[in-house]
Structure formats: C-alpha cells, structure tokens
C-alpha positions as a printed Julia matrix, in Angstrom:
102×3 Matrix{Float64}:
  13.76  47.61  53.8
   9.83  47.67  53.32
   7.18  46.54  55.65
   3.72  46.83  55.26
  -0.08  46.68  57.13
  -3.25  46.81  56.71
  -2.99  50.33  58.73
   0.67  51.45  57.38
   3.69  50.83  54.85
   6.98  51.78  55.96
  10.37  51.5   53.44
  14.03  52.87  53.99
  14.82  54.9   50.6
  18.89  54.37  50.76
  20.0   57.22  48.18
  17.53  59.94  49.57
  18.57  58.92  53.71
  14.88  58.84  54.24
  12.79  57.05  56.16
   9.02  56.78  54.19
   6.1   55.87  56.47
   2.62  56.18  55.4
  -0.43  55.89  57.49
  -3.63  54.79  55.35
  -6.32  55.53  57.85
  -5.88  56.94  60.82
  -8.81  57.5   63.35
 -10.1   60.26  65.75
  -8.52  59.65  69.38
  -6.15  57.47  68.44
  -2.16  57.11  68.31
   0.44  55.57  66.18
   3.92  55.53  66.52
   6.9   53.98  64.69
  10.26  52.77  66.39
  13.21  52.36  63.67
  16.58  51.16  64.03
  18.72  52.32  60.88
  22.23  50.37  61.38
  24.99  51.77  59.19
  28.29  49.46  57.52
  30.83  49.84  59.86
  33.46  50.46  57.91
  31.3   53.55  57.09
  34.26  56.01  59.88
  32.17  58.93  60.03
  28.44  57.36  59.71
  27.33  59.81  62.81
  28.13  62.86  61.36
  26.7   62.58  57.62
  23.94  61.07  59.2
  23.54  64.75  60.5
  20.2   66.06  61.8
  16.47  64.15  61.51
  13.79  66.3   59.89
  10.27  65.01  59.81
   7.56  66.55  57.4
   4.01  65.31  57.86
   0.43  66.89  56.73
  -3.28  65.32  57.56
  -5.97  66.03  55.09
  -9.05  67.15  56.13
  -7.96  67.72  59.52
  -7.85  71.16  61.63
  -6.04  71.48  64.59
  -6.71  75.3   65.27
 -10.63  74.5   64.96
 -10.6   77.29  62.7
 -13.46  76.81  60.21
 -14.52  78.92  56.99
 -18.46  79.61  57.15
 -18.81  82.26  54.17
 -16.37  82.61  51.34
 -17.27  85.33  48.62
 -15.45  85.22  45.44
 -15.41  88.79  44.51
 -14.1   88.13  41.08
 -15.53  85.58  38.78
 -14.38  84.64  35.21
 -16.67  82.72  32.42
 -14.21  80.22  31.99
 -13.96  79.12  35.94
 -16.42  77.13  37.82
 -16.67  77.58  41.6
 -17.94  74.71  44.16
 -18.72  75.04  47.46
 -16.07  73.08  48.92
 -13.09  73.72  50.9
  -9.96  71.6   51.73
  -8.25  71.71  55.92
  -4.91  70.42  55.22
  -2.86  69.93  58.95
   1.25  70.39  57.79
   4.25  70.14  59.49
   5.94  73.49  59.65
   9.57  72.18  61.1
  10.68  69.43  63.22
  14.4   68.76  63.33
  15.43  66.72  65.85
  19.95  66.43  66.04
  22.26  63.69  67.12
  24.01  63.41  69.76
C-alpha cells in the first residue's frame, strides 16, 4: 500500500510490520492525523498476537516544545582544522510511545 499528497505520503512496509507516514510541511497551530486499517490473511491463526504491541517514533526539526532556547554558546576548545558557525539545530523526538492490543 502507498498513498500520497501534496501534504503527506503514507506506505505499509510488509517485511518490517511498519507503517511509514511522512508529513512534508506541517504548520504552526495546526493538526494532522492518520486513521489506518491493516487487515491481515485469515488463514494467518495467530495474526493478533505477532502483531504484538504498536510503537510510534516521530521527531520535528526545528521545533522546541520545552521553549528552551540557547542564547550564548562558548566553545572552550577550538582546533585549526574545525570551523565553528553560529547556528544551532532544536530537534523535537519521540522518547517512547507503545500503545498494546487488546
């Protein structure tokens, strides 16, 4: 299965039991949401239980949640062969949502 937007892309990766849905741009104040039906061959007895838990990993770039912001770095170390740039990356990650069947 793969279905595709303008905003998303979704596709069902068979040998890994995942699930791959990618947002290209996503706004300030806004939501998105998916709704997925994953049907199983019935002759497939024990589908339910190797199906076992569903674990979703996610990370926004350039997006804080804490509000947490860096206003003075000082690199206390510097080597001739490095180049520092004022720049920093906020990188929002999942940490661990498992949600298990019933």
């Amino acid at each position: 299965m793969h279905t595709s937007s303008d905003l998303f892309s979704a596709q069902y990766i068979p040998n890994e039991n995942k699930l791959l849905w990618t947002i290209k741009k996503f706004k300030g104040e806004s939501e998105c949401s998916i709704r997925s039906k994953i049907t199983l061959s019935p002759s497939y007895e024990y589908a339910r239980r190797d199906f076992g838990p569903i674990s979703i990993l996610f990370e926004i770039p350039m997006f804080n949640l804490s509000k947490l912001r860096i206003k003075y770095l000082r690199i206390l170390e510097t080597y001739k062969s490095s180049n520092t740039h004022r720049w920093v990356r906020y990188i929002t990650q999942s940490s661990s949502y498992v949600y298990r069947l019933n």
